[in-house]
N, C-alpha and C positions, 0 to 999 in steps of 0.2 A: 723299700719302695712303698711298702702301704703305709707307713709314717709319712713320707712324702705326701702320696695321694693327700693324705686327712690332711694334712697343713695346707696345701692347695687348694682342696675344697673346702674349706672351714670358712674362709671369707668369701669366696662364690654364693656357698650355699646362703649364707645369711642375706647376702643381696641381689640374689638371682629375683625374689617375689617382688622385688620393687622394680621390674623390667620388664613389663605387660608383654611386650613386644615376643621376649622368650618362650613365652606360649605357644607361637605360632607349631604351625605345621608346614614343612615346605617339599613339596612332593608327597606327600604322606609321612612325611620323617619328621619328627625334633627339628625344630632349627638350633644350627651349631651357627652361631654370631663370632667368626674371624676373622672383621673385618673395621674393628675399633680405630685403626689409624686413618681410615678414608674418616669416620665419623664413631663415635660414642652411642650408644643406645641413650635411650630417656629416662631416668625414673620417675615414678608415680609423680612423688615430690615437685619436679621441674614442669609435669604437663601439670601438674595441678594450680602452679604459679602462674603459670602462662594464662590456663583458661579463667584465673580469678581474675585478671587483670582487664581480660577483653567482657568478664561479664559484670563489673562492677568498678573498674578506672578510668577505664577507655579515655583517655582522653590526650590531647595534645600539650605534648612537654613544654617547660618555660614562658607560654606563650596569654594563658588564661589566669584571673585571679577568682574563678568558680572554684569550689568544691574539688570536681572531679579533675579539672587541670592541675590543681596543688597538690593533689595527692599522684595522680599518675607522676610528676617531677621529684615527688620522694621517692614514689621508689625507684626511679630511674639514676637517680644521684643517690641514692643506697647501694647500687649498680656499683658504680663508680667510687664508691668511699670502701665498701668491700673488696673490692680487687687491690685496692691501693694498701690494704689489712693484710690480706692475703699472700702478697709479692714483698709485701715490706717496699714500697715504691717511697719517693721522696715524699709527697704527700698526696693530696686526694686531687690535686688537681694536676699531677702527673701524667694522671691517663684518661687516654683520650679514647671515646669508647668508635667502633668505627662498623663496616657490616662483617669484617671478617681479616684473619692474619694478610689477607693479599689485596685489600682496600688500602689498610696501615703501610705496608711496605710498599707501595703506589705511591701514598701521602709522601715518606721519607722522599724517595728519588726525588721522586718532583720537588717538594719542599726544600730540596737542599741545593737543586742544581745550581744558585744563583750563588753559591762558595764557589763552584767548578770553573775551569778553563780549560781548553783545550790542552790536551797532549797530559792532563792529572787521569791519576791510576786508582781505581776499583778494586780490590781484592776481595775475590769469593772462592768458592772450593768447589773440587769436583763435583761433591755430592748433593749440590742443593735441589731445591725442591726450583720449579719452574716459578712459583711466588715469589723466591729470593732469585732469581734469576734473567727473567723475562726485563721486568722493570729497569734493572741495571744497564740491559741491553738498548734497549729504550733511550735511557735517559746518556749512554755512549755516543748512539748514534745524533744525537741532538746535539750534545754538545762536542763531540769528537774527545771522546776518552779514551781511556787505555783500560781495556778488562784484563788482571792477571788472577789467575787460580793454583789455591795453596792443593798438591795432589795428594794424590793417598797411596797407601802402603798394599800390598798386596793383601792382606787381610781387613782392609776396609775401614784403617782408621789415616786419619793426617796424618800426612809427613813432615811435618815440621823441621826437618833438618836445614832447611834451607829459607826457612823464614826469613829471617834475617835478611839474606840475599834477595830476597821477594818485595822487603816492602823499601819502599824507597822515599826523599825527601817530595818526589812529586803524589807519594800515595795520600789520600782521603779521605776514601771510606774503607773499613773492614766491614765486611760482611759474610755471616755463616751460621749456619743451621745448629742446633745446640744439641737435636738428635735426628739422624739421619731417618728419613721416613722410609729407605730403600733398604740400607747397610742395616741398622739399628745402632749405629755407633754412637755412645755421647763422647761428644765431643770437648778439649779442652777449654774451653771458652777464654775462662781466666786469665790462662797464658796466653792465649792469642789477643785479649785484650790488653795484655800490661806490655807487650811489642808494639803493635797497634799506637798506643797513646805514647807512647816513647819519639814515637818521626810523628806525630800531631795527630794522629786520623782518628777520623770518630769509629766506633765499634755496632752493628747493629747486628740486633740475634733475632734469629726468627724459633721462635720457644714452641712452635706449635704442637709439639710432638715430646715435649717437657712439660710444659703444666699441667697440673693433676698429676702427672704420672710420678714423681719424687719429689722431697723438700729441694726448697732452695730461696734462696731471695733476691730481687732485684742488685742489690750491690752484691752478692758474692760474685757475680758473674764480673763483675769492672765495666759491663755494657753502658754506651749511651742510652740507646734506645732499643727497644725487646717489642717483639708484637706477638699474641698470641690468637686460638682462637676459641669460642666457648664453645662449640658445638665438639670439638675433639676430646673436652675433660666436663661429659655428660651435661652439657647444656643446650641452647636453643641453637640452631642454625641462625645464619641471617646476623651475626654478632662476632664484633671483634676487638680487639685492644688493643693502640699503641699505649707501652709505659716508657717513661725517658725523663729524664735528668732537665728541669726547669731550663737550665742556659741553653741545652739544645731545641729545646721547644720553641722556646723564645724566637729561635734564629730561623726555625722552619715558616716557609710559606705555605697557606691555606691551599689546596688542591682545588676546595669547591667553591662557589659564592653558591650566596643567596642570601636567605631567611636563617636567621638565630647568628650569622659565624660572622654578624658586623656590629658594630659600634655606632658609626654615622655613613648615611647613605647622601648623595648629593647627586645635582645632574650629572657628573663629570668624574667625578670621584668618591671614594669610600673610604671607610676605618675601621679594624677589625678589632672586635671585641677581647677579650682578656681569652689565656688559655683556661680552660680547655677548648671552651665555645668556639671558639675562632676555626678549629677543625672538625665541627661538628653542623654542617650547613643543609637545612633541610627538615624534616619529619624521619627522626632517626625511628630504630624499630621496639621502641618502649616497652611493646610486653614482652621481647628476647629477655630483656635488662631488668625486664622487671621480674625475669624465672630464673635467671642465672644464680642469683643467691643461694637458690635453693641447690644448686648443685653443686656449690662451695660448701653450704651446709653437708651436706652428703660428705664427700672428700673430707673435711675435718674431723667428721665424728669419725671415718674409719681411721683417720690419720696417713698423714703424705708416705711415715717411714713403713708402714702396713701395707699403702697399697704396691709401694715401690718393693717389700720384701717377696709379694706376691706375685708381681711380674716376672721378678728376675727369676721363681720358681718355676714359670712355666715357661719362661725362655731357656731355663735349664733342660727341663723333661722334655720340651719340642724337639730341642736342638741331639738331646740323645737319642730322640726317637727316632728324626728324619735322617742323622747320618747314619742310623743302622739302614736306609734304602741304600739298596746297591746303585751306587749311577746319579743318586741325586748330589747335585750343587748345591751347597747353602752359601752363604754370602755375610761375609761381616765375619767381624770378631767374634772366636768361639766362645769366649769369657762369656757367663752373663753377666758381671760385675759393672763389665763396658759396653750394655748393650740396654738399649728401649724394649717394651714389648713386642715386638715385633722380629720376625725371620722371616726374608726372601730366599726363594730357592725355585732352581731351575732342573727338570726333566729331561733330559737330552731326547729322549724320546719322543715327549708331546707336547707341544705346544701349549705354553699356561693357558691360553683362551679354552682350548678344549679341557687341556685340567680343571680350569677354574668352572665349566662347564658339568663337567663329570664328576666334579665335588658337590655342586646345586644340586645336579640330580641326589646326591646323599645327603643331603640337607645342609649343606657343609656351604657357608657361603667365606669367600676369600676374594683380594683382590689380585686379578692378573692385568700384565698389560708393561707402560714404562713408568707408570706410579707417577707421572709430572717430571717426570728425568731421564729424558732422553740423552742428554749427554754424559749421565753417568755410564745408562746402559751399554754405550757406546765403548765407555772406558772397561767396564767389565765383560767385554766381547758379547754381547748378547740383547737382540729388541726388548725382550722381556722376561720376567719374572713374576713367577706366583709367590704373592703375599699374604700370610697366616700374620695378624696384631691381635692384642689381647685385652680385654680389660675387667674390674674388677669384679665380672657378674660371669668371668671365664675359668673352667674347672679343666680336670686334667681327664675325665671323660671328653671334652670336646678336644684336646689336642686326640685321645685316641680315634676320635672320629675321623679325624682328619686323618690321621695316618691309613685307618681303614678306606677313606675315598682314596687315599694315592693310590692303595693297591688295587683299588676296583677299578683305577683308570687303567691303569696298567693290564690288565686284564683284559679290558673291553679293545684297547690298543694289540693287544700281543693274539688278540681271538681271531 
């Protein structure tokens, strides 16, 4: 176990001092930060990007041939050419930068509806997040679609048995979450994309809850199109990515008009500029784009397989800790092989809002509630769950923390 420990903390500690944030005191206590999958902390690194940009670039992308407009467009198209490095994307004009994973999956629907006809099938899965969810919903009622969902196993991963039976000549889109933000399950993608594109339908992954956190690259997955978001793998808020396969880009329609996303404007009519521009309509948010680098920088120097060998270390130690509570639920695959940073689990006893409560009071911060998946919660008989995520500035002192709030909730409940 104390071998364990050192390995766990060995990459913690090295990049705990670059998380200003960790400092804090919350209640009088250490803040214990478990709550990475709602959002990422910042390093030094990314706010220092950010505030270089507003004190010395400031200026308005694409649209100036001054000084500071050609330079804020480098680095914002630095933005943009680094993610496409990063993901192994087709090329640099692949992706399309957006304000966040659920701006992108908005763009998709809408952009695609004009493939669709009445009585064509959607396929999504239990477990999505209400970003991969909502929109589809949306874009059904609009056009009169058929939503079906691939379910899950009793341990919290897809059931695939019945794929097959599931997708049909009228299906379209596939669509599904790469790592459950609830379960922690990674999901098969691959195989669900090589069925998927067998009866025609396009593939789209919602990777939110994947980047940064392990290698991979744009085509191992088989996806069309992938949206991620930078504020989840230590970058700015306010910033997002669709990445996708040129012929399906091509085929999407623009979401927004305006300014930068046309070609020629006329009384009556218009022409939309080349990709990527063409889905980038407005005063995007430049200095996100312009700090994200740095938090690519970060993730490569520790390296994807490091930080992925690190999670799965402290989804191991959580997972042995919390099922030694008498009465707690965990949820998901016990494996940590097959599992995200992250563990939901439910207290029969007390209500996560009050746990999630009663953890704050120990400096322990966690997210409770239905996580954007309500109809998962639904499927696992329960409103809510408290959620412990991880990331790589998280030590195996902070899971003991946490273990130590459970009991003090429990206490304060049983007094």
């Amino acid at each position: 176990m104390a071998e364990t420990k050192r390995a766990i903390n060995e990459l913690a500690g090295l990049e705990r001092d670059q998380f200003p944030i960790l400092r804090r005191d919350i209640h009088g206590k250490p803040l214990v930060y478990l709550d990475s999958a709602a959002t990422a902390q910042k390093p030094l690194s990314v706010l220092a990007a950010e505030e270089y940009y507003y004190r010395f670039l400031n200026a308005n992308v694409h649209r100036g041939v001054h000084t500071l407009a050609d330079e804020a467009t480098t680095a914002y198209e630095e933005c943009r050419a680094r993610v496409a490095r990063w993901l192994v994307s087709p090329n640099q004009e692949s992706v399309i930068i957006t304000r966040g994973a659920t701006s992108a999956l908005n763009l998709i629907a809408y952009g695609w509806e004009h493939h669709l006809a009445p009585g064509d099938e959607i396929v999504l899965t239990e477990m999505e997040h209400h970003a991969n969810h909502v929109p589809w919903i949306m874009l059904a009622k609009r056009k009169n679609l058929v939503l079906k969902y691939i379910p899950l196993t009793n341990d919290g991963r897809l059931d695939l048995s019945d794929l097959p039976a599931l997708l049909t000549p009228r299906t379209k889109i596939v669509t599904l979450t790469q790592v459950s933000n609830v379960l922690g399950s990674i999901n098969p993608v691959a195989e669900v994309a090589a069925a998927a594109h067998q009866i025609g339908a396009i593939v789209v992954v919602d990777a939110a809850q994947a980047v940064g956190h392990f290698p991979f690259t744009f085509e191992d997955l088989g996806a069309d199109l992938l949206v991620f978001s930078a504020h989840k793998c230590y970058g700015p808020m306010g910033l997002g990515f669709l990445v996708g396969k040129n012929e399906m880009l091509s085929q999407l329609n623009p979401l927004e008009g305006g300014g930068e996303m046309i070609e020629t404007v006329g009384w009556h009519d218009a022409t939309w500029a080349e990709i990527p521009h063409r889905f980038e309509a407005g005063t995007p948010n430049v200095a996100a784009a312009a700090a994200f680098p740095a938090a690519i920088d970060l993730l490569e120097e520790i390296g994807l397989p490091r930080v992925r060998e690190h999670e799965q270390s402290l989804v191991a130690y959580a997972w042995e800790q919390l099922s030694a509570i008498d009465g707690l639920v965990l949820y998901g695959p016990s494996d940590s092989t097959q599992r995200g940073g992250l563990i939901s689990f439910h207290d029969p006893r007390i209500h996560p809002h009050d746990m999630a409560q009663l953890l704050d009071q120990q400096g322990v911060a966690v997210r409770a509630g239905h996580h954007c998946a309500q109809p998962l919660h639904r499927r696992l008989g329960v409103v809510a769950t408290t959620r412990a995520s991880f990331g790589v500035y998280t030590n195996q002192d902070d899971i003991d923390a946490l273990i130590e709030g459970i009991l003090f909730a429990r206490k304060v409940f049983d007094a």
